[in-house]
C-alpha positions in Angstrom: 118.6 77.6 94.0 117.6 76.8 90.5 114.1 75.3 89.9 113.1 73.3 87.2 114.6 69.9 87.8 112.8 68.6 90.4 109.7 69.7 93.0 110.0 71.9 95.9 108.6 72.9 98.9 109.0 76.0 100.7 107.8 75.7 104.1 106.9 78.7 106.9 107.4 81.6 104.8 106.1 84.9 105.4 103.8 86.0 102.3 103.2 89.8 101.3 99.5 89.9 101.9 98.9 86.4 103.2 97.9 86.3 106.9 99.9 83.6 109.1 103.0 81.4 107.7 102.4 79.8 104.8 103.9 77.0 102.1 104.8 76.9 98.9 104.7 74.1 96.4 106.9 74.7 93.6 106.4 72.1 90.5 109.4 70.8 87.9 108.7 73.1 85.6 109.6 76.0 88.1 106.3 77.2 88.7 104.4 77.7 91.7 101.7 75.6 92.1 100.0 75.8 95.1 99.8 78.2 98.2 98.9 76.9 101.8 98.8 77.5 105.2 101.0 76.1 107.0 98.7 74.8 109.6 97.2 72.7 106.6 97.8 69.5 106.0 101.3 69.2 104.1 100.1 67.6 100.7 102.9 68.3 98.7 105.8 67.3 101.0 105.3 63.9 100.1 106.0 64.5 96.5 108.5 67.1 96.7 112.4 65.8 96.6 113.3 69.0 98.3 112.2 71.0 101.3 113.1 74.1 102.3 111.8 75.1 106.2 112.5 79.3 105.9 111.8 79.7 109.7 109.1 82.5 109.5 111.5 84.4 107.1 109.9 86.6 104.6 109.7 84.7 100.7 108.6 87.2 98.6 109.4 87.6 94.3 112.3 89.5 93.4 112.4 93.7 92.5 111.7 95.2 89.8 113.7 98.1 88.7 111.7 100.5 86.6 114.6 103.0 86.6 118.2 102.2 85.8 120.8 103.8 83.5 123.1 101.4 83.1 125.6 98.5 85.2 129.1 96.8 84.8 130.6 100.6 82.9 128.0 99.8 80.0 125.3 103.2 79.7 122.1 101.9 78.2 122.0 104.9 75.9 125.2 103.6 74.4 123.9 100.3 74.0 124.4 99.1 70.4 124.0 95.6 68.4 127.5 95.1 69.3 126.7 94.9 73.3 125.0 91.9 73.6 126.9 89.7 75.7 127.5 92.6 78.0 123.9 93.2 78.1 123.8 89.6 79.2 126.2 89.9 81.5 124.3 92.6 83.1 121.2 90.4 83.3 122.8 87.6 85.4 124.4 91.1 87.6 120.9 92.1 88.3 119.9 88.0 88.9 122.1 87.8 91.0 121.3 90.9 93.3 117.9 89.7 93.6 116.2 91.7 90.4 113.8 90.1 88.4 113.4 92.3 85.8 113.8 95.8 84.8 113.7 98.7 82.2 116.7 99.8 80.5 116.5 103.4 81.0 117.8 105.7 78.0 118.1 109.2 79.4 118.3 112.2 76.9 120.6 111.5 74.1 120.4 112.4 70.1 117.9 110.6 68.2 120.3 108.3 66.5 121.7 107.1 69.5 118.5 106.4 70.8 117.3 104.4 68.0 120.8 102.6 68.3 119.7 101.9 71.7 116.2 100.4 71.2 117.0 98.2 68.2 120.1 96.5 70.2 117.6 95.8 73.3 114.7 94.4 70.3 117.2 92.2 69.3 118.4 91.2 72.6 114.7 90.4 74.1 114.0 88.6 70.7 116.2 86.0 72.0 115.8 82.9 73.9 115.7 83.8 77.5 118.3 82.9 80.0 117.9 81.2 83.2 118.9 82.9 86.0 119.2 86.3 84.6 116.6 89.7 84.5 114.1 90.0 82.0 114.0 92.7 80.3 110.6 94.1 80.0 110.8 97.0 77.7 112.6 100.5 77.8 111.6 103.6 79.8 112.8 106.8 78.0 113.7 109.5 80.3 113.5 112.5 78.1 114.2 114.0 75.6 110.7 115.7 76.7 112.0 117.7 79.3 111.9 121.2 81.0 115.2 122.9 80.2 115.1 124.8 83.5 114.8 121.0 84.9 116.7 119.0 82.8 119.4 117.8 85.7 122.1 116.1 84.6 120.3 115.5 81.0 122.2 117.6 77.8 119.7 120.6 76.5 121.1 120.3 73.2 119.0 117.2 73.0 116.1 118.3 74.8 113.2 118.2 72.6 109.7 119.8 72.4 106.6 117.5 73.0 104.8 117.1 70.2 102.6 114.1 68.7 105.3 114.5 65.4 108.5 114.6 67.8 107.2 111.5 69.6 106.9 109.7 65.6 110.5 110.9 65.2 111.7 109.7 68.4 110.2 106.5 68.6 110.7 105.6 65.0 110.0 101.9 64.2 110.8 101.2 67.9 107.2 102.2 69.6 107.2 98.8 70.6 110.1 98.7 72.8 109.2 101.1 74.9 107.3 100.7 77.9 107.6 103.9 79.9 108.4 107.8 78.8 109.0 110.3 81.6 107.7 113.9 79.8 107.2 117.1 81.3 103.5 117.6 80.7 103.6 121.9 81.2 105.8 121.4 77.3 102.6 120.5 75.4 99.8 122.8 75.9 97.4 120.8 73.6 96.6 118.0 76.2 97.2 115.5 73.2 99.9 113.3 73.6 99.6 112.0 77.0 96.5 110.4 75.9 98.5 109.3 72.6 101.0 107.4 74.3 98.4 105.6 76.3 96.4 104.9 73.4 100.1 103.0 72.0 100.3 101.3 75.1 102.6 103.2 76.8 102.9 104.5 80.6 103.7 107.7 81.0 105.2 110.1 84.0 105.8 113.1 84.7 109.3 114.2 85.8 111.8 116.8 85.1 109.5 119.5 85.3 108.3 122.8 86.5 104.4 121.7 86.0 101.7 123.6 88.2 99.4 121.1 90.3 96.5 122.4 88.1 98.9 121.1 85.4 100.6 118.1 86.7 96.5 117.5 87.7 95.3 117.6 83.9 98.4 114.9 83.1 96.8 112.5 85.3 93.4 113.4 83.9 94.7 112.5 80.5 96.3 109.1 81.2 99.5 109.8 83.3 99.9 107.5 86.4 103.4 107.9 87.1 106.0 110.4 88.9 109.7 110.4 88.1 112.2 110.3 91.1 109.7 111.9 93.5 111.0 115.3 94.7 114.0 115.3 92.3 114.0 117.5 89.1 110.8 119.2 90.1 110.0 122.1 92.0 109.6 120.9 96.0 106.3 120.9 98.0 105.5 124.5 99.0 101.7 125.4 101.3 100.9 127.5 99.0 102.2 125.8 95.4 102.2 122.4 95.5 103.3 121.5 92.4 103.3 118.4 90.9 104.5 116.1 93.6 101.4 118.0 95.5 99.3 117.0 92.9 100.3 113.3 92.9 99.6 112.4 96.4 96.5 113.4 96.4 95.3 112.1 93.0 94.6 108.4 92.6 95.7 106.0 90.9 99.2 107.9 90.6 102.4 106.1 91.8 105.9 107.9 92.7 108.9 106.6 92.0 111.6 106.9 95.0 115.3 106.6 95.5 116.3 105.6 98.8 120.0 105.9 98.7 120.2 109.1 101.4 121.4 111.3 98.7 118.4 111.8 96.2 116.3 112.5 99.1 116.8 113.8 103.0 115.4 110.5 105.2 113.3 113.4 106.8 111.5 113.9 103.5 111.4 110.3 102.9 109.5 110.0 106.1 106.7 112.4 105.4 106.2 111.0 101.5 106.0 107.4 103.2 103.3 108.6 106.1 101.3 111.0 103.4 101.4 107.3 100.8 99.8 105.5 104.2 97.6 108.1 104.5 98.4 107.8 108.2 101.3 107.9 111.1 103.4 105.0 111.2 101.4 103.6 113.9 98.9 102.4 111.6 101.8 101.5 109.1 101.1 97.7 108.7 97.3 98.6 107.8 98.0 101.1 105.6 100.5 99.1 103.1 98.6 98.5 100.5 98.0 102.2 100.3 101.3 102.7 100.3 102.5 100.2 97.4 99.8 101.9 95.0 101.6 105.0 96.0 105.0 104.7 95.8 107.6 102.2 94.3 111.5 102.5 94.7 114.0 102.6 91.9 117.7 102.6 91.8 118.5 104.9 89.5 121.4 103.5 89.1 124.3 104.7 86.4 126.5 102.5 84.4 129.2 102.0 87.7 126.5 100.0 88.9 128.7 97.0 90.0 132.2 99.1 89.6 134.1 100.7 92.6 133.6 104.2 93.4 135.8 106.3 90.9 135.6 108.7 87.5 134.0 107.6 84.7 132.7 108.6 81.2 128.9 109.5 80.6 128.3 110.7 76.8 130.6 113.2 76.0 131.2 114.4 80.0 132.5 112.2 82.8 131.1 111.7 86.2 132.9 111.0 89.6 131.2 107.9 91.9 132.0 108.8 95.6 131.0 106.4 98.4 128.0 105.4 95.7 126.7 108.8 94.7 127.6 109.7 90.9 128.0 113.8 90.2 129.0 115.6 86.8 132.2 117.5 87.3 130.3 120.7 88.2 128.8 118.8 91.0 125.4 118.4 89.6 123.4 115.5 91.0 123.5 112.2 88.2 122.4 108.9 89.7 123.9 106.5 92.1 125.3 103.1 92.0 123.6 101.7 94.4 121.0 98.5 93.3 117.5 98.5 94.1 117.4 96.2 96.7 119.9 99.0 98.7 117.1 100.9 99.4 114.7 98.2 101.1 117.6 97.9 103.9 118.4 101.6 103.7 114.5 101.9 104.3 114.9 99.5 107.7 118.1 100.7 109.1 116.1 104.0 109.1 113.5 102.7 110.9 111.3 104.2 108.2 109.6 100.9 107.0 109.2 97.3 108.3 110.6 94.7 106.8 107.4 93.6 104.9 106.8 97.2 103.8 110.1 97.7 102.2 110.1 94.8 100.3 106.8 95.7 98.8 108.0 98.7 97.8 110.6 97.2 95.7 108.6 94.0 94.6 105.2 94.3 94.7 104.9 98.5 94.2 106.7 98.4 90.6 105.1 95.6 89.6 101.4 97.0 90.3 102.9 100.6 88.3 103.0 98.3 85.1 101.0 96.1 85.5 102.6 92.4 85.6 101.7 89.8 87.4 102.3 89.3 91.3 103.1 86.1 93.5 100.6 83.6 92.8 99.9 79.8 91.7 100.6 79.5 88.3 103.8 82.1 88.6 107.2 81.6 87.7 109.3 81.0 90.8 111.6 83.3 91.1 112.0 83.8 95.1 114.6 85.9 97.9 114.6 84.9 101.2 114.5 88.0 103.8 116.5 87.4 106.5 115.7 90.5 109.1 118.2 91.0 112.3 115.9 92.9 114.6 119.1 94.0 117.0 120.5 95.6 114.6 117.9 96.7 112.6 119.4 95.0 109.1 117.7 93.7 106.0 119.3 91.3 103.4 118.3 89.2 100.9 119.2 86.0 99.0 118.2 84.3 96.4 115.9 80.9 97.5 
C-alpha cells in the first residue's frame, strides 16, 4: 500500500520489542504518528479513512541490506553516470522485495573504476527520491584492503596495501559516499587508520583476513565494530586460535554480518554463532534477542543475477556460473549468491534456527542498529511488511503493508 494520501490505521500488529498487540496510526504525510496498545482506546480509528486489522501478524520496517554486489545483471563496481535508470530500476527491485535501503557494495576493482562507481551513485542519491523504491544510504567498499592469502573471489592485482595515503588515493573526492570499508586490519601494523576512518565518519570491518584475536582485538580497540561475512574469508574458530571471529563474539559492541543462504555457512555453524550471539541455548532465545541483534545482522551478499535466473554470467574480466542461487567463478571458488535478504529470515525459520520475531530482527532491526539509523517509532517514515508465519509448515513470508 502506498501512504501518503490519506490516514491509516494498522490494527493488532505484533511490534519487535513492544509487549502485547499493538496499533499503528499512520498520518497523510506517511509517517507514523502514534503507537498504542491495542487494548487502548482506538483514538485514531475515527479519523483514519483506512483500517487495516493484521490479525496478530508481525508489522515490522523493512531490511536493510548492508552487503550487496549488485541486482538485475548490473555489478555496482561497473556502475557508471550512464546507469542511472538501471540503478533505479534496481531500487523499486529491492522495494519491492521488502528492502528499505541498502549499500551498494563495490568489491575490489582498479581505482578508476571505483571512483567511476562512487561518483555515478553521488549523483544518483543527489536526486529527488522516489517513492516506493530503496534508499540508498552510502557505499560499503569491500576491499581493496585485503589479505591476499584471503582475498576470495576478489582480483590480487587490485589488492592494495593499507595505508592512511592509499585510503586518500582510494577515496579521492568521494570520502563522502562511503559509509562502510571492510579492511583486513593484520595489513597495517601502525594501528592508524582504523581510527582515521572513524574520525571521517566511516564504519569499518574487518573481513578477508588472516588477523590473530590479539589482532582482530586491537581493531575493535581502535574503532572497528564490524565483521564481514562471519566465518567466510577468515580463518575458522579453532580452541586454541580463535582468530578474529573468536575475538568478535566476545568483544562488545562488535556486530557480524551473516549469510543465511545454506551455502556461505553449514546451518550447524549457523546454529552455534546464533546461541554464542544469545549468550544462551535456544531455550532462553526470546530473552536473549536483543543480545542477539547487537550481535549479528544478515546480509545478502547478493551478486549482480540478483533478480536473473540461475545461469553464466560476466563479473569484471571473469564470468561466474549461478546454480540453484549460489554464484562460483569458473574454478569453483565461492562468489556470492542471488538470493535477497529477506531469503535468509525464512531460511532462518524453516531451519527452526530462529522464531519468527528473531529473524526479522536480524534483517531489520540488526543492520540498522550496525549504522546507526533510526528504528520503528512515531515520527518514522512508514515503510511496513506484514509477516505472515505458517506454523505447520514452519514458513516465513513477507509483504509489503
Amino acid at each position: 500500500m502506498s501512504y501518503g494520501t490519506q490516514p491509516t490505521l494498522v490494527q493488532n500488529a505484533t511490534l519487535l520489542g513492544y509487549d502485547g498487540l499493538q496499533q499503528i496510526s499512520i498520518g497523510s504525510a506517511g509517517q507514523i504518528s502514534k503507537i498504542w496498545p491495542a487494548a487502548g482506546p482506538p483514538k485514531a480509528t475515527a479519523t483514519a479513512e483506512t483500517v487495516i486489522d493484521v490479525e496478530g501478524d508481525i508489522v515490522s520496517l523493512g531490511g536493510v541490506d548492508l552487503q550487496i554486489n549488485g541486482a538485475l545483471g548490473l555489478p555496482f563496481p561497473e556502475l557508471t553516470s550512464d546507469h542511472g535508470d538501471t540503478l533505479s530500476k534496481i531500487c523499486r527491485y529491492l522495494w519491492a522485495e521488502g528492502v528499505d535501503a541498502f549499500l551498494p557494495t563495490v568489491v575490489t576493482t582498479s581505482i578508476d573504476n571505483i571512483h567511476r562507481a562512487l561518483a555515478a551513485i553521488r549523483a544518483y542519491s543527489q536526486q529527488p527520491s522516489q517513492s516506493s523504491a530503496a534508499q540508498i544510504m552510502g557505499v560499503h567498499l569491500e576491499g581493496p584492503f585485503l589479505n591476499a592469502a584471503k582475498r576470495g573471489a576478489h582480483p590480487k592485482a587490485h589488492l592494495r596495501p593499507l595505508t592512511i595515503p592509499q585510503i586518500h588515493e582510494v577515496l579521492g573526492d568521494y570520502g563522502d559516499v562511503v559509509k562502510l570499508i571492510t579492511l583486513a586490519p593484520e595489513l597495517d601494523p601502525t594501528g592508524t587508520v582504523i581510527p582515521y576512518l572513524r574520525s571521517q565518519g566511516i564504519v569499518v570491518s574487518l573481513g578477508h583476513s588472516l588477523a590473530t584475536a590479539s589482532e582482530a582485538q586491537a581493531a575493535y580497540d581502535q574503532g572497528a565494530t564490524m565483521v564481514t561475512h562471519a566465518f567466510n574469508a577468515m580463518p575458522p574458530l579453532h580452541h586454541r586460535q580463535p582468530g578474529l571471529l573468536g575475538a568478535a563474539l566476545t568483544a562488545p559492541g562488535v556486530a557480524c554480518g551473516l549469510i543465511a543462504d545454506g551455502r556461505h555457512i553449514c546451518p550447524t555453524m549457523l546454529d552455534l554463532l546464533l546461541r554464542a550471539a544469545r549468550g544462551g541455548p535456544s531455550e532462553q532465545r526470546n530473552a536473549q534477542s536483543s543480545a542477539l541483534t547487537q550481535a549479528l545482522f544478515l546480509v545478502s551478499d547478493a551478486l549482480s543475477p540478483l533478480g536473473l535466473p540461475d545461469g553464466r554470467y560476466p563479473w569484471d574480466t571473469r564470468e561466474i556460473e549461478v546454480t540453484d542461487g549460489t554464484a562460483r567463478l569458473t574454478d569453483g571458488t565461492l562468489a556470492g549468491t542471488t538470493r535477497g535478504l529477506l531469503a535468509g529470515v525464512e531460511n532462518l525459520v524453516v531451519w527452526g534456527l530462529c522464531t519468527p520475531e528473531e529473524a526479522i530482527a536480524l534483517a531489520t532491526v540488526a543492520p540498522r542498529q550496525a549504522v546507526g539509523i533510526s528504528l520503528l517509532a512515531v515520527g518514522q517514515q512508514a515503510s511496513l511488511l506484514r509477516w505472515r508465519y505458517d506454523p505447520f509448515k514452519g514458513q516465513l513470508k513477507a509483504q509489503r503493508l
